[in-house]
N, CA, C and O atoms as a GROMACS GRO file, in nm:
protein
  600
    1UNK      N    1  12.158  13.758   3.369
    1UNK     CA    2  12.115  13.625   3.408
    1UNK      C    3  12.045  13.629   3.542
    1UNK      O    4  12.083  13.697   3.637
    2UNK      N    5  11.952  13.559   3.542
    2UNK     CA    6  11.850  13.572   3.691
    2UNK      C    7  11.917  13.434   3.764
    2UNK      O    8  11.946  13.331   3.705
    3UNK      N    9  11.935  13.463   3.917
    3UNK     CA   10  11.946  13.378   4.001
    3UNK      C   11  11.856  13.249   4.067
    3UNK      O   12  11.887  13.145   4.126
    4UNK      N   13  11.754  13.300   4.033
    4UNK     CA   14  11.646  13.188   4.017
    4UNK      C   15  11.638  13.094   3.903
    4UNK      O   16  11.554  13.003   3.907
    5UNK      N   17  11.731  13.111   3.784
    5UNK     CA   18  11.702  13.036   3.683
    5UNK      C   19  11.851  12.949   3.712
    5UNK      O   20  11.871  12.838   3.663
    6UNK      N   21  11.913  12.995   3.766
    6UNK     CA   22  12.076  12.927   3.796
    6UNK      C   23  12.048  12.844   3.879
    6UNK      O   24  12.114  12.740   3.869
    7UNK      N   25  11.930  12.849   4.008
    7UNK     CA   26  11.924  12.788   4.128
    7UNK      C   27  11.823  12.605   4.059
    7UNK      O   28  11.820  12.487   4.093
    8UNK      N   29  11.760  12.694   3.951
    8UNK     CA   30  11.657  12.603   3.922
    8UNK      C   31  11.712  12.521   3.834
    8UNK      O   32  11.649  12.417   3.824
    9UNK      N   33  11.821  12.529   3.758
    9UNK     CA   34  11.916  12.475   3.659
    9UNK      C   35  12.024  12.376   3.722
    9UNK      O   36  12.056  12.269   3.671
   10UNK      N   37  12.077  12.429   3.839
   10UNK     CA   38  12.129  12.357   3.924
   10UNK      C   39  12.046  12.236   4.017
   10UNK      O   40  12.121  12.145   4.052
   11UNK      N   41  11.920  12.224   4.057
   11UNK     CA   42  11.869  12.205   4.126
   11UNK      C   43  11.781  12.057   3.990
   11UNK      O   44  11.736  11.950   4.030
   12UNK      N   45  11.782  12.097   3.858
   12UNK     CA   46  11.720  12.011   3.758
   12UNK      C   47  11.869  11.912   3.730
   12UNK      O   48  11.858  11.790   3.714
   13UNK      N   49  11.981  11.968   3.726
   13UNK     CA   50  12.113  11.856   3.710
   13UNK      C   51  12.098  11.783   3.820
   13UNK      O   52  12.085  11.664   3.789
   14UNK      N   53  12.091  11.809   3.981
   14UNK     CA   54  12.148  11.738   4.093
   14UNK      C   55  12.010  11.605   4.053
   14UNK      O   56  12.034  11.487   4.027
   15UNK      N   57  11.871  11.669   4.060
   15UNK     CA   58  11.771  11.561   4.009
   15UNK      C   59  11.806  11.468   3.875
   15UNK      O   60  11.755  11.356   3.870
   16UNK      N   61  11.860  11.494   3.808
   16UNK     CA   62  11.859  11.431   3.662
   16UNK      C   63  11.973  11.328   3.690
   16UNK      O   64  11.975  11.224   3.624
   17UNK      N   65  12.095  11.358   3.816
   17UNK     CA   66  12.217  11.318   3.880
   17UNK      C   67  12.115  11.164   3.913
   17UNK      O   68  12.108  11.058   3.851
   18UNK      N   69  12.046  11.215   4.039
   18UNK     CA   70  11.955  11.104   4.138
   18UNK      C   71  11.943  11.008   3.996
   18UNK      O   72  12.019  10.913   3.974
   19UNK      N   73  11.839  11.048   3.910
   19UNK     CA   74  11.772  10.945   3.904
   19UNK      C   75  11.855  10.880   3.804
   19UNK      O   76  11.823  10.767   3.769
   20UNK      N   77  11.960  10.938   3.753
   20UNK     CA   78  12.042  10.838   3.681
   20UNK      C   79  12.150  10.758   3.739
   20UNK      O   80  12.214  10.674   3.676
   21UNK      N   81  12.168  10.787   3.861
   21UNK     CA   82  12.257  10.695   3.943
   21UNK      C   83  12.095  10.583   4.032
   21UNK      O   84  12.096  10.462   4.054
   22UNK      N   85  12.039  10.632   4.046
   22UNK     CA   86  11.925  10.524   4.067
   22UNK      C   87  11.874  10.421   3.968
   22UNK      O   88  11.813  10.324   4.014
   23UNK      N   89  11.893  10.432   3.835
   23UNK     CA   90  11.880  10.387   3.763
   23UNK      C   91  12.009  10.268   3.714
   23UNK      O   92  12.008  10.153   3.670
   24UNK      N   93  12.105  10.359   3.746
   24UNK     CA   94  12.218  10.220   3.705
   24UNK      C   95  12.206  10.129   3.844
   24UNK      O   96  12.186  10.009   3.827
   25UNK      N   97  12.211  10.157   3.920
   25UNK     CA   98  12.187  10.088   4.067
   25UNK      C   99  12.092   9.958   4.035
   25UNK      O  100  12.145   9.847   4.038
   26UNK      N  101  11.956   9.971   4.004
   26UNK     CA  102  11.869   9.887   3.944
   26UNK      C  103  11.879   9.843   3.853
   26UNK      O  104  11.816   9.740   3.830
   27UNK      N  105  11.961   9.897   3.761
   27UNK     CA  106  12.036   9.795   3.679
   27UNK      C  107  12.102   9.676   3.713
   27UNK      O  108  12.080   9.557   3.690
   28UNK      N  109  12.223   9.762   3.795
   28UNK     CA  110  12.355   9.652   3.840
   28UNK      C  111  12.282   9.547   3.919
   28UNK      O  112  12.307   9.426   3.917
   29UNK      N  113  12.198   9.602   3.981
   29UNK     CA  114  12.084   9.474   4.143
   29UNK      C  115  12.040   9.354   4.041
   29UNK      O  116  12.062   9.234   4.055
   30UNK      N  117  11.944   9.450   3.887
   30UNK     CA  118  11.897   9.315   3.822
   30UNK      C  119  12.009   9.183   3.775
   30UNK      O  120  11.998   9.061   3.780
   31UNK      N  121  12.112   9.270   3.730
   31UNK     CA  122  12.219   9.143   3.690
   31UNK      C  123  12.274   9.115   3.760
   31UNK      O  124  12.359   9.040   3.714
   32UNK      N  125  12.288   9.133   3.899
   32UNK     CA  126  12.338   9.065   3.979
   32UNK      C  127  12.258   8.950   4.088
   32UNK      O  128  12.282   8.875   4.183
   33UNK      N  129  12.140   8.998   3.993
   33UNK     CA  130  12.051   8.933   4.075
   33UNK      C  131  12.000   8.756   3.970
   33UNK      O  132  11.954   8.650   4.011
   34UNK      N  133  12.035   8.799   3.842
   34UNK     CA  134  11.973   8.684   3.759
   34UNK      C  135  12.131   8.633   3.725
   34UNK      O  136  12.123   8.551   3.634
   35UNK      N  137  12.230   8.648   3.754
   35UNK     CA  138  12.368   8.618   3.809
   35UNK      C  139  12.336   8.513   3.881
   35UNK      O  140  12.323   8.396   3.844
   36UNK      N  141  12.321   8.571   4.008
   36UNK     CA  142  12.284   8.493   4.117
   36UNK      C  143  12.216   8.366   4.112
   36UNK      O  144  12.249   8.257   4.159
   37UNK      N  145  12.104   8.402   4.038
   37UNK     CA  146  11.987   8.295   4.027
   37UNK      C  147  12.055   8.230   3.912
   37UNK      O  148  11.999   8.120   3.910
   38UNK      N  149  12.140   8.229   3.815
   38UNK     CA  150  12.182   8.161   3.723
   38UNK      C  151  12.273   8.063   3.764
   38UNK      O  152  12.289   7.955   3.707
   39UNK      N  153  12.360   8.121   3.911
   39UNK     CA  154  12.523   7.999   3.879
   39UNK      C  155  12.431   7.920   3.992
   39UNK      O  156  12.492   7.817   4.020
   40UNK      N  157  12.287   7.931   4.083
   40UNK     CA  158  12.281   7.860   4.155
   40UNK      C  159  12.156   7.742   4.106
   40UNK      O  160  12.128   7.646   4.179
   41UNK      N  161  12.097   7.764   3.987
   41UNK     CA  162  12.054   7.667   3.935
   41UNK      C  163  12.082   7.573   3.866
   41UNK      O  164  12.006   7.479   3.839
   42UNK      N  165  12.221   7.593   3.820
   42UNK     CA  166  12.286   7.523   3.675
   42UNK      C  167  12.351   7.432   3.784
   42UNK      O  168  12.368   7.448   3.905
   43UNK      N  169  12.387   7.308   3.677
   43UNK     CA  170  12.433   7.169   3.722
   43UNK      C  171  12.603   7.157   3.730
   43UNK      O  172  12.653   7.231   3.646
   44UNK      N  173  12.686   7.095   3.795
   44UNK     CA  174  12.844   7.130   3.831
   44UNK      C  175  12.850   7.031   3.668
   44UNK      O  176  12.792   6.938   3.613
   45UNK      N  177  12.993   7.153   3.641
   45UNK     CA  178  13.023   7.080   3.513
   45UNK      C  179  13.060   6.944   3.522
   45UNK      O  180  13.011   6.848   3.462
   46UNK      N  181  13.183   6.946   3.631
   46UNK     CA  182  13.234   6.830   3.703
   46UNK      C  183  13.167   6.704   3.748
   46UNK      O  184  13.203   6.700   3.866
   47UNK      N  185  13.094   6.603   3.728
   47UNK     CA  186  13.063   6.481   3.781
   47UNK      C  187  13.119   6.383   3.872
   47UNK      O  188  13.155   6.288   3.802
   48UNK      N  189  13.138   6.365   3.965
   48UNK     CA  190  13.236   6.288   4.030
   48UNK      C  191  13.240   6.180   4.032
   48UNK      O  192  13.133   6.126   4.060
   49UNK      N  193  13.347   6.099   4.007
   49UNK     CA  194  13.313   5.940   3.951
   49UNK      C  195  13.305   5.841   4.069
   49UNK      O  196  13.354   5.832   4.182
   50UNK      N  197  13.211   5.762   3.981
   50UNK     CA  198  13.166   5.641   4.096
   50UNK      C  199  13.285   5.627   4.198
   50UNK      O  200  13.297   5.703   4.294
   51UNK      N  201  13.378   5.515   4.166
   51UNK     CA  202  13.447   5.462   4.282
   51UNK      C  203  13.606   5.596   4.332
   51UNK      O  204  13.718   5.591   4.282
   52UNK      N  205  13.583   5.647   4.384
   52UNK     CA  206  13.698   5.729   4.416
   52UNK      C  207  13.816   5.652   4.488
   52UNK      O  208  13.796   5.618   4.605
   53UNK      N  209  13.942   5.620   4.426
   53UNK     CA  210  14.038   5.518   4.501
   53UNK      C  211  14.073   5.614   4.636
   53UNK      O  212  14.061   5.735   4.656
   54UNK      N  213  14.125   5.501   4.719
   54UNK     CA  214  14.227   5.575   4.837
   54UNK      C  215  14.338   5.640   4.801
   54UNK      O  216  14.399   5.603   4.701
   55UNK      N  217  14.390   5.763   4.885
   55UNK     CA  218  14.483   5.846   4.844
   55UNK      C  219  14.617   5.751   4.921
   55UNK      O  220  14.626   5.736   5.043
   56UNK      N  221  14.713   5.692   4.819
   56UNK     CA  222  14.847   5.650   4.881
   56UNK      C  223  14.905   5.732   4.921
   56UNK      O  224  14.897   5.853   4.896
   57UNK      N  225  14.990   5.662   5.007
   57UNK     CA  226  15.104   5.702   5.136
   57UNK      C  227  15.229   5.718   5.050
   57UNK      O  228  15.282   5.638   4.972
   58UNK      N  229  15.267   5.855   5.089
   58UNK     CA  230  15.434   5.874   4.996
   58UNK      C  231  15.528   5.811   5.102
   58UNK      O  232  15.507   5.820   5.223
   59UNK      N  233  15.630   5.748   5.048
   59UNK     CA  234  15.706   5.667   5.143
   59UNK      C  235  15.820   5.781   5.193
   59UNK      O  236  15.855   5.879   5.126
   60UNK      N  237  15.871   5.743   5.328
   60UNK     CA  238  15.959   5.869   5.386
   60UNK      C  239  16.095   5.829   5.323
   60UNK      O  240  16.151   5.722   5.300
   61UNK      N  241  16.136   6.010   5.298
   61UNK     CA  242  16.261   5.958   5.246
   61UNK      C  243  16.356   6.060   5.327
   61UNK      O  244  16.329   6.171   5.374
   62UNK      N  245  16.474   5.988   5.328
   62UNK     CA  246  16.555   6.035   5.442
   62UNK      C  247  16.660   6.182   5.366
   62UNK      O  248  16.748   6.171   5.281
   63UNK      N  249  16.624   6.272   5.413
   63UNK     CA  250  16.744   6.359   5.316
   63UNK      C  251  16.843   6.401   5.342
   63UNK      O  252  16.897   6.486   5.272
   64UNK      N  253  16.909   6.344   5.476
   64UNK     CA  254  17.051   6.330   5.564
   64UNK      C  255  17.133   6.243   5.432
   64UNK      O  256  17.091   6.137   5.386
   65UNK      N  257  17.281   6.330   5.375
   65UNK     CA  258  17.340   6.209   5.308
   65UNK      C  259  17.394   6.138   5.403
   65UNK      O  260  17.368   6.182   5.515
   66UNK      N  261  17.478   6.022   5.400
   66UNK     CA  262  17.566   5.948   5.465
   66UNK      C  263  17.685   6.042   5.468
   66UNK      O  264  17.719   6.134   5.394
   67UNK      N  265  17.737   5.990   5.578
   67UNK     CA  266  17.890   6.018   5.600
   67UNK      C  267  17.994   6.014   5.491
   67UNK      O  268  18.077   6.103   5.473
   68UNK      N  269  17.982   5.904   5.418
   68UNK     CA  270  18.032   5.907   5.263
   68UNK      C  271  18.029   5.956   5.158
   68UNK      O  272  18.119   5.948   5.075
   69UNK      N  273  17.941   6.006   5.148
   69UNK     CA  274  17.813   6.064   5.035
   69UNK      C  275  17.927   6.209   5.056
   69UNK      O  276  17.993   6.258   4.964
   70UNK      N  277  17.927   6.259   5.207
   70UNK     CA  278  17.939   6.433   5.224
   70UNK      C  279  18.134   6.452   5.182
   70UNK      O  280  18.196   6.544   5.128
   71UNK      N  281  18.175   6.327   5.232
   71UNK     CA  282  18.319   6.311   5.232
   71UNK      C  283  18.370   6.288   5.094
   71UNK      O  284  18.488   6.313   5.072
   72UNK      N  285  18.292   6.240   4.996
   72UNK     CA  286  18.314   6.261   4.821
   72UNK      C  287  18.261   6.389   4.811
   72UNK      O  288  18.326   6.441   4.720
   73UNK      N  289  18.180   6.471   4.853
   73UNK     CA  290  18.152   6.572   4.806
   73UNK      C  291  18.260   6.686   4.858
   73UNK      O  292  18.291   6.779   4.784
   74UNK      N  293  18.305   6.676   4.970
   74UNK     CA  294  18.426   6.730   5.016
   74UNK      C  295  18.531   6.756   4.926
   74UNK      O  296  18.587   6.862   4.898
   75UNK      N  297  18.553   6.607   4.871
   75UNK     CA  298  18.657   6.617   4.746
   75UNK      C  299  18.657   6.653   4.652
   75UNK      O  300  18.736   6.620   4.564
   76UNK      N  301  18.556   6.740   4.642
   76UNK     CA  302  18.506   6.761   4.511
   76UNK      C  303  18.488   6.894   4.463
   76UNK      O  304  18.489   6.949   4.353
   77UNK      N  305  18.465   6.938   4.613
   77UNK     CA  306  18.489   7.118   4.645
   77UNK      C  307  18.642   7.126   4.600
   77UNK      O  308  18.714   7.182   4.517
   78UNK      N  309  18.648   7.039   4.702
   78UNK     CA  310  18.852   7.076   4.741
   78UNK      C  311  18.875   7.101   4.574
   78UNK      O  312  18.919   7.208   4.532
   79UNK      N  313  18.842   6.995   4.493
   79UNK     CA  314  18.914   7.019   4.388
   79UNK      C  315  18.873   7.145   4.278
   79UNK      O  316  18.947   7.189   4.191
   80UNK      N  317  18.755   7.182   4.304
   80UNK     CA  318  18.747   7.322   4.248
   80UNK      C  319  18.803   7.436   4.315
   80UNK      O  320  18.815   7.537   4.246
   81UNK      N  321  18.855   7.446   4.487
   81UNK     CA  322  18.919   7.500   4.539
   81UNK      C  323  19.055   7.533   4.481
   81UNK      O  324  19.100   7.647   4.475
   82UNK      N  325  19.128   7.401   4.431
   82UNK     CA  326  19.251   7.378   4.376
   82UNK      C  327  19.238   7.452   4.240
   82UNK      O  328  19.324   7.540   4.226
   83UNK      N  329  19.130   7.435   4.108
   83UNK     CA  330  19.088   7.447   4.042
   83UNK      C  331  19.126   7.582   4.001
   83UNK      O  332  19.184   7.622   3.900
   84UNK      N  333  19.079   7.643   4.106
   84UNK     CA  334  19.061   7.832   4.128
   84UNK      C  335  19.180   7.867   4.182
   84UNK      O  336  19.208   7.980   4.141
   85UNK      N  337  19.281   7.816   4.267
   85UNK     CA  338  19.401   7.828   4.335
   85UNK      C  339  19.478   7.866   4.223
   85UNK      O  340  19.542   7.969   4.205
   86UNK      N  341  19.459   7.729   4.124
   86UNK     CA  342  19.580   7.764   3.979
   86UNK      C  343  19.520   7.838   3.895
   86UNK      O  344  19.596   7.869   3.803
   87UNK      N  345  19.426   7.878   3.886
   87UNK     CA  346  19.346   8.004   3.756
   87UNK      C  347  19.425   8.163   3.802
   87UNK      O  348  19.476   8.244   3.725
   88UNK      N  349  19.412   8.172   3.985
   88UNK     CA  350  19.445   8.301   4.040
   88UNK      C  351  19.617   8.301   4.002
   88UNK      O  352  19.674   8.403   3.963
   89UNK      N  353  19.689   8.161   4.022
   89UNK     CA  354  19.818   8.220   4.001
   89UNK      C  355  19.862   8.179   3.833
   89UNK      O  356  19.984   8.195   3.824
   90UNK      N  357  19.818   8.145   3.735
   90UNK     CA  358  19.808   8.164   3.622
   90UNK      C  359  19.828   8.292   3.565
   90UNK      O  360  19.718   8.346   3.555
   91UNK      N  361  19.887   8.340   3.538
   91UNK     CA  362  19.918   8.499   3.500
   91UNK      C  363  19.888   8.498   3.333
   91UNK      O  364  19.918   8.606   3.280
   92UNK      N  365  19.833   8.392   3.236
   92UNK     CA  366  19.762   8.425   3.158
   92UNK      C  367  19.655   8.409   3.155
   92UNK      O  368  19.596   8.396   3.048
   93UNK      N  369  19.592   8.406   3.277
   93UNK     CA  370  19.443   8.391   3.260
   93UNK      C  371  19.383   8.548   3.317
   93UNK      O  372  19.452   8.602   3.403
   94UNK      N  373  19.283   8.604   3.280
   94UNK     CA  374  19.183   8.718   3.318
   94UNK      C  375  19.136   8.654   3.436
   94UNK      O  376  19.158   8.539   3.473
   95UNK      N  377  19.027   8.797   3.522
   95UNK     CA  378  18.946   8.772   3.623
   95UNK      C  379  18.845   8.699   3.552
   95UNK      O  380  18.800   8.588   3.584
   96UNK      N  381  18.800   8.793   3.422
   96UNK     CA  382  18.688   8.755   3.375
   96UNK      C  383  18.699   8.580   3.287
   96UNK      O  384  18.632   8.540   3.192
   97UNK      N  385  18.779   8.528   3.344
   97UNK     CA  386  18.857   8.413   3.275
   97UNK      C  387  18.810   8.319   3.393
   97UNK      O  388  18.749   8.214   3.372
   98UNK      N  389  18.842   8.365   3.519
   98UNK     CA  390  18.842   8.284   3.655
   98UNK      C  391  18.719   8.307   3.695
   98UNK      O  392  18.687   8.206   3.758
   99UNK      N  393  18.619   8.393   3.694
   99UNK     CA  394  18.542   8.424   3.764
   99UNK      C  395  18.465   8.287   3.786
   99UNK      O  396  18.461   8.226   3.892
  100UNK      N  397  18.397   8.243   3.649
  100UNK     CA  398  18.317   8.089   3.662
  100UNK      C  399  18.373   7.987   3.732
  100UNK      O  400  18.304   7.892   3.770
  101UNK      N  401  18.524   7.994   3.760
  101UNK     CA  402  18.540   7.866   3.812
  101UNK      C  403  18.483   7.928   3.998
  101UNK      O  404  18.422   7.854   4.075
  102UNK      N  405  18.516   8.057   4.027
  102UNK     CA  406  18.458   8.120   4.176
  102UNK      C  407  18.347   8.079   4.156
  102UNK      O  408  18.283   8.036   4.252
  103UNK      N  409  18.297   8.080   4.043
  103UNK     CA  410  18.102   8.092   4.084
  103UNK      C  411  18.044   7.943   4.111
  103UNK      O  412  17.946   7.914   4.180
  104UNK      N  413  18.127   7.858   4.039
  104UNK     CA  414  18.090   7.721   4.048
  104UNK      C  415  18.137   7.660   4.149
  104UNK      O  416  18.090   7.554   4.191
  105UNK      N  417  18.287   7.752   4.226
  105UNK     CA  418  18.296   7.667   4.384
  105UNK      C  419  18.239   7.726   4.496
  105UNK      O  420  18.234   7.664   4.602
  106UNK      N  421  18.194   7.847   4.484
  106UNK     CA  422  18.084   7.911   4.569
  106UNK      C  423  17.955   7.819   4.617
  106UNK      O  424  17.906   7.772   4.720
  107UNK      N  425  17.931   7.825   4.470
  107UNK     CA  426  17.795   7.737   4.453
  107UNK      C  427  17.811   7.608   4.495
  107UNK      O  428  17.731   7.566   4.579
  108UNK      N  429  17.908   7.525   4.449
  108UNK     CA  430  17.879   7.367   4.515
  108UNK      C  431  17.938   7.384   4.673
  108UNK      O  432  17.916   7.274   4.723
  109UNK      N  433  17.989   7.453   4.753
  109UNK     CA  434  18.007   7.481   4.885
  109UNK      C  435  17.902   7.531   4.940
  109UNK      O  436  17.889   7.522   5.062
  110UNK      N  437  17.790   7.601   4.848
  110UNK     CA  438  17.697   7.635   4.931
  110UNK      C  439  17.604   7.500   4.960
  110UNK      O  440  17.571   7.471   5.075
  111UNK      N  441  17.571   7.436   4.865
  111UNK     CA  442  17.539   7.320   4.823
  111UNK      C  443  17.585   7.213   4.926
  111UNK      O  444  17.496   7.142   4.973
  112UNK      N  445  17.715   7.192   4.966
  112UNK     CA  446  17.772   7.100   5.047
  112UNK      C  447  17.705   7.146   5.171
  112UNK      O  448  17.615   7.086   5.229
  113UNK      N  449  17.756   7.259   5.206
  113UNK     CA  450  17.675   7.277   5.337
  113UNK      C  451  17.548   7.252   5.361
  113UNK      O  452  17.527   7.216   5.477
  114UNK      N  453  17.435   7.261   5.277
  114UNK     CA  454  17.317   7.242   5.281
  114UNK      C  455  17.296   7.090   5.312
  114UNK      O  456  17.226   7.018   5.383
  115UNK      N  457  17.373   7.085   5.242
  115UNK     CA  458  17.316   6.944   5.273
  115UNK      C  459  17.368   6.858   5.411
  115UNK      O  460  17.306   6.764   5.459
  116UNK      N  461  17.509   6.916   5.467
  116UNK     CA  462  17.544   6.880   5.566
  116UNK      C  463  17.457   6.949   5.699
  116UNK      O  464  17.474   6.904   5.812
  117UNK      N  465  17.375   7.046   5.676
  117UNK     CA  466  17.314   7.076   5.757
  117UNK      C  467  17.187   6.999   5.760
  117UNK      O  468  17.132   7.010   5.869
  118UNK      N  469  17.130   6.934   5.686
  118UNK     CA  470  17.030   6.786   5.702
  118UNK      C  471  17.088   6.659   5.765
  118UNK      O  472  17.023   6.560   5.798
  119UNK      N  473  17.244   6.680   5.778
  119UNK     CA  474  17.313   6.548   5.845
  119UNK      C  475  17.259   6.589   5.999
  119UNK      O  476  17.223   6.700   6.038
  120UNK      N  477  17.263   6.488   6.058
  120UNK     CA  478  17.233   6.386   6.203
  120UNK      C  479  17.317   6.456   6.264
  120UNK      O  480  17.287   6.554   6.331
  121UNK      N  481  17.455   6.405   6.243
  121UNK     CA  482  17.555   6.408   6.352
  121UNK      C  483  17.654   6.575   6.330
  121UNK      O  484  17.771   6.570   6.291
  122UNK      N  485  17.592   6.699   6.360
  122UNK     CA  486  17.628   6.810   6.344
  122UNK      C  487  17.752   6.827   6.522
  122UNK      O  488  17.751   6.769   6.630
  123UNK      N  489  17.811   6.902   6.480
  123UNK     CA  490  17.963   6.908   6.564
  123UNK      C  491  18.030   6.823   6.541
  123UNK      O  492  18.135   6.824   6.606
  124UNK      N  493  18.016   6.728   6.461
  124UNK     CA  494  18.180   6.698   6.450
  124UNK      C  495  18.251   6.726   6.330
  124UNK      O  496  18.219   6.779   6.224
  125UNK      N  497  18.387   6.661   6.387
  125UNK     CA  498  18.478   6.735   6.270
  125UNK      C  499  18.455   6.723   6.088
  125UNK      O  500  18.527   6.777   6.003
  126UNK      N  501  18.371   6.664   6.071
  126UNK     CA  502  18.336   6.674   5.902
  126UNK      C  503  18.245   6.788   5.895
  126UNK      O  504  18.259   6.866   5.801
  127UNK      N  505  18.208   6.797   5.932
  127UNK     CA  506  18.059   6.915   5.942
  127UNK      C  507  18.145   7.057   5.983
  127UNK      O  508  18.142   7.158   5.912
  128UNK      N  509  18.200   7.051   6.073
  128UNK     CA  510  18.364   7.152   6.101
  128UNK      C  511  18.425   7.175   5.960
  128UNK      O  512  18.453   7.286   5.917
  129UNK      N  513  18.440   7.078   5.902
  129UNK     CA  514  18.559   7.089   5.790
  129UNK      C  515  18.432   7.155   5.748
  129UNK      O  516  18.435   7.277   5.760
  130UNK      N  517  18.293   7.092   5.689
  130UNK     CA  518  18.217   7.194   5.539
  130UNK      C  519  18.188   7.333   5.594
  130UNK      O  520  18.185   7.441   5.534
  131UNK      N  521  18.173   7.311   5.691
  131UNK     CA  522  18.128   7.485   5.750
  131UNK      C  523  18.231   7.574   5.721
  131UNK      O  524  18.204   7.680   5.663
  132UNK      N  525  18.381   7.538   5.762
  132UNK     CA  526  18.524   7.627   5.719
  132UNK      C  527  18.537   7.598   5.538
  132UNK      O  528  18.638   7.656   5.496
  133UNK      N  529  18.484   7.544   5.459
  133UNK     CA  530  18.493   7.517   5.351
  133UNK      C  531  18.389   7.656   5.292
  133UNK      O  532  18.429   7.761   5.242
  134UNK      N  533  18.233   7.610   5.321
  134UNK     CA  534  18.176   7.716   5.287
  134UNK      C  535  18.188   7.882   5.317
  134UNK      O  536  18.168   7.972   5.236
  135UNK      N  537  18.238   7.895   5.490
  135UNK     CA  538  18.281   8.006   5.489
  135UNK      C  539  18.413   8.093   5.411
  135UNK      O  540  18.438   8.213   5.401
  136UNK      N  541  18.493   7.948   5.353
  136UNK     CA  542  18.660   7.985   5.261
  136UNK      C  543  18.552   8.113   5.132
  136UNK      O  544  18.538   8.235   5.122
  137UNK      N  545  18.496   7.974   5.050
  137UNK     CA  546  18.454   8.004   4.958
  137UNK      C  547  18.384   8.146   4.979
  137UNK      O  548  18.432   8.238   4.913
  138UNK      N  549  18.279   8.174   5.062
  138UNK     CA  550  18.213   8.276   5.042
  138UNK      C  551  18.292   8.376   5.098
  138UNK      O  552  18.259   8.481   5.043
  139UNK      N  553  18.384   8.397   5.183
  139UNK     CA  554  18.478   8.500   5.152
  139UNK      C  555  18.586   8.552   5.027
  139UNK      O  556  18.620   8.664   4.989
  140UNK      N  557  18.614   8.450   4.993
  140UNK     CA  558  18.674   8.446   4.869
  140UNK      C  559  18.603   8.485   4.718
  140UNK      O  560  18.657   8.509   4.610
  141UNK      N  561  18.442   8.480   4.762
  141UNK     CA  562  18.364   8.521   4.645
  141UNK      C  563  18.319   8.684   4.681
  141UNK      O  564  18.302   8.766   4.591
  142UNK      N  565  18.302   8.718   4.826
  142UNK     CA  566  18.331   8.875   4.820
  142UNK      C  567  18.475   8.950   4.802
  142UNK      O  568  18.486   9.073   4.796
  143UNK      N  569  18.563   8.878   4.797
  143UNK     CA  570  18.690   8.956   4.821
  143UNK      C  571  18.692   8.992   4.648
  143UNK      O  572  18.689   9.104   4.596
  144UNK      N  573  18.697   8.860   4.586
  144UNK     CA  574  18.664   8.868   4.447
  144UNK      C  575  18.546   8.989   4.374
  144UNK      O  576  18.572   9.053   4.272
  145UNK      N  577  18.478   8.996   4.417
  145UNK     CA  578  18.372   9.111   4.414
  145UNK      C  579  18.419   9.235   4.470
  145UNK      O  580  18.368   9.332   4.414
  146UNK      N  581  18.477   9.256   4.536
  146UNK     CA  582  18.497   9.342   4.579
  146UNK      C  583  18.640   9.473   4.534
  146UNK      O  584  18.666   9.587   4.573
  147UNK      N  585  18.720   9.353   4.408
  147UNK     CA  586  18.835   9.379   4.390
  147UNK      C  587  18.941   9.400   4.430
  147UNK      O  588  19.012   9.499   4.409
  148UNK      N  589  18.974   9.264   4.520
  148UNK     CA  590  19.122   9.269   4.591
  148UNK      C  591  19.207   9.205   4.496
  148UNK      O  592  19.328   9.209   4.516
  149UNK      N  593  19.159   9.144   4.388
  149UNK     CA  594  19.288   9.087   4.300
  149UNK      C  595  19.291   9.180   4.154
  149UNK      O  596  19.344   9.127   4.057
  150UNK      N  597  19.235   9.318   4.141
  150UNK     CA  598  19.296   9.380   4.048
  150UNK      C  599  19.442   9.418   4.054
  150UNK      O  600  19.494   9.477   3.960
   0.00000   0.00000   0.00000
């Protein structure tokens, strides 16, 4: 094999390379070019209608419950507290028996707190009580996880 025919063989691919990457290039330019000229001549599908009303005012709404509101909900933990108190000393019931009633007083304690943390009047003793309420519960839902009552 002659080295001049390898150089010249090599040298006819790298050209045949050019002009076919030059060629898609002027391709891609034309359609991007009658692209171009296409979305900027055409008319918006959208029409916008004559009278456009004013945008109304959402009225404020307060998301602090009342003092009452948090103090039924108090009672309400408590009683899934109680709920779960008699499931744990129930000796025919399973974990996997009790677990939902943990998950559902977890959950509405997390719930209570949330919402006592939108209340106004934070430090005093109701807001005291849900905070030691939610922290009961969520210890009581890792201890549970964790298997201290096998």
């Amino acid at each position: 094999m002659d080295i001049q025919n390898i150089n010249a063989l090599a040298q006819s691919a790298k050209t045949s390379r050019q002009n076919s990457t030059q060629t898609q290039v002027k391709e891609f330019q034309d359609i991007l070019e009658s692209f171009s000229e296409k979305t900027i001549s055409e008319k918006p599908l959208v029409k916008p209608r004559e009278s456009i009303q004013d945008v109304q005012p959402i009225q404020y709404v307060n998301m602090a419950s009342s003092q009452d509101e948090i103090v039924e909900k108090v009672g309400s933990v408590l009683e899934l507290f109680e709920n779960y108190a008699q499931n744990l000393s129930n000796p025919n019931k399973t974990l996997k028996d009790i677990e939902p009633a943990l998950l559902n007083m977890k959950q509405a304690a997390d719930k209570l707190y949330k919402v006592n943390v939108f209340n106004e009047d934070r430090g005093d003793k109701l807001s005291q009580l849900v905070n030691n309420i939610q922290v009961t519960a969520s210890v009581e839902y890792f201890k549970f996880q964790r298997g201290d009552y096998i």
